[in-house]
C-alpha positions as CSV (number, residue, x, y, z in Angstrom):
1,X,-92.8,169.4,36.4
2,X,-92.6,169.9,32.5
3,X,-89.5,171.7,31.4
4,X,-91.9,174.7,30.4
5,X,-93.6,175.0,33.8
6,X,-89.8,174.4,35.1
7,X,-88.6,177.6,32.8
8,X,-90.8,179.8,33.3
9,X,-91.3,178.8,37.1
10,X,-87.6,179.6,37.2
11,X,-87.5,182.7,35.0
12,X,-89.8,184.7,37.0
13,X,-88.2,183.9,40.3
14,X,-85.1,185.3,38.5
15,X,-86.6,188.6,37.3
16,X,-88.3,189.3,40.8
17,X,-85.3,189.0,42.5
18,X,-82.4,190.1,39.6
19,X,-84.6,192.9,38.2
20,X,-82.4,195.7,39.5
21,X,-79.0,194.1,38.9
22,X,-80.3,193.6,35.3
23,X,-81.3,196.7,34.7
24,X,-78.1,197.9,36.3
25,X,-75.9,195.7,34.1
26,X,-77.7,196.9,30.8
27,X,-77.2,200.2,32.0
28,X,-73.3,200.2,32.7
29,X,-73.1,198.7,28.9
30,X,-74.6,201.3,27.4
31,X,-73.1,204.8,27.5
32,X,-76.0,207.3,26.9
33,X,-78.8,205.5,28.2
34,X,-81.6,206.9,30.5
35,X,-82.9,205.0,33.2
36,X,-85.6,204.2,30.6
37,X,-84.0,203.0,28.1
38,X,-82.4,199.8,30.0
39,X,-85.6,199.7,31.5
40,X,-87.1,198.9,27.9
41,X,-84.2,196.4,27.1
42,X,-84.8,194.3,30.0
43,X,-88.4,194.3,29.5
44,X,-87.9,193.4,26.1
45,X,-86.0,190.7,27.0
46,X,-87.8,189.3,29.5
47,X,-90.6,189.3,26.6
48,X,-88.7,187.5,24.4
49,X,-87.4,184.8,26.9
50,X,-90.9,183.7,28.3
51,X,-92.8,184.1,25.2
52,X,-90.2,181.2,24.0
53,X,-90.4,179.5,27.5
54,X,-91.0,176.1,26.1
55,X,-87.9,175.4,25.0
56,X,-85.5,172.5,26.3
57,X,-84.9,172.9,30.3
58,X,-82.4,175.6,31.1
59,X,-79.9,174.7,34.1
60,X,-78.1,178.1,34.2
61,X,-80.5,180.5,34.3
62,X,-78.5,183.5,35.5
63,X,-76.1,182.5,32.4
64,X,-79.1,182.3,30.2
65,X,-80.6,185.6,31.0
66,X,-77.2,187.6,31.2
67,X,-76.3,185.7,27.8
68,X,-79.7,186.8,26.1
69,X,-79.8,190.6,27.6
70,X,-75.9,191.0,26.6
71,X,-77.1,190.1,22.9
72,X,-80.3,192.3,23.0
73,X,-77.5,195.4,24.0
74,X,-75.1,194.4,21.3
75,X,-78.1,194.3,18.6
76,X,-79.2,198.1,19.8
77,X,-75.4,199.3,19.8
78,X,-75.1,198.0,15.9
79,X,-78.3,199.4,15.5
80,X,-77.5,203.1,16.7
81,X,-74.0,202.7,14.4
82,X,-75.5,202.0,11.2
83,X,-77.9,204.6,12.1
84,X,-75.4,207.3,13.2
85,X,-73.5,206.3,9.8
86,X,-76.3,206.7,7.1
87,X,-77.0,210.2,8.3
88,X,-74.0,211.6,8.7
């Protein structure tokens, strides 16, 4: 198998069976969230990982996914900050 077949073979076996944890996990970082909300931000990551699928193999892919969704949540926090600062 090619390492892009390989990823993305393995990436969707771990968003059918992780989808809930994930969403969970996104959830639990973010105070104020609706169920939406970490909805959208593993979707969006999800996105963003198999639209670059064809990258070199990845070997940890719970790592790889937790990783990448930790970032996403950090990117949205600094986000609603600088927002939250400008207006007030």
């Amino acid at each position: 198998m090619t390492s892009k077949t390989d990823n993305h073979f393995k990436l969707k076996a771990f968003f059918n069976d992780e989808y809930h944890a994930l969403k969970a996990y996104a959830k639990s970082k973010i105070d104020d969230a609706a169920d939406r909300d970490a909805d959208e931000i593993v979707q969006d990551v999800a996105l963003k990982l198999f639209s670059q699928v064809n990258r070199s193999p990845i070997n940890n892919i719970a790592g790889f996914v937790y990783h990448s969704l930790r970032n996403r949540i950090i990117d949205i926090l600094r986000s609603k900050k600088e927002r939250l600062s400008v207006e007030d």
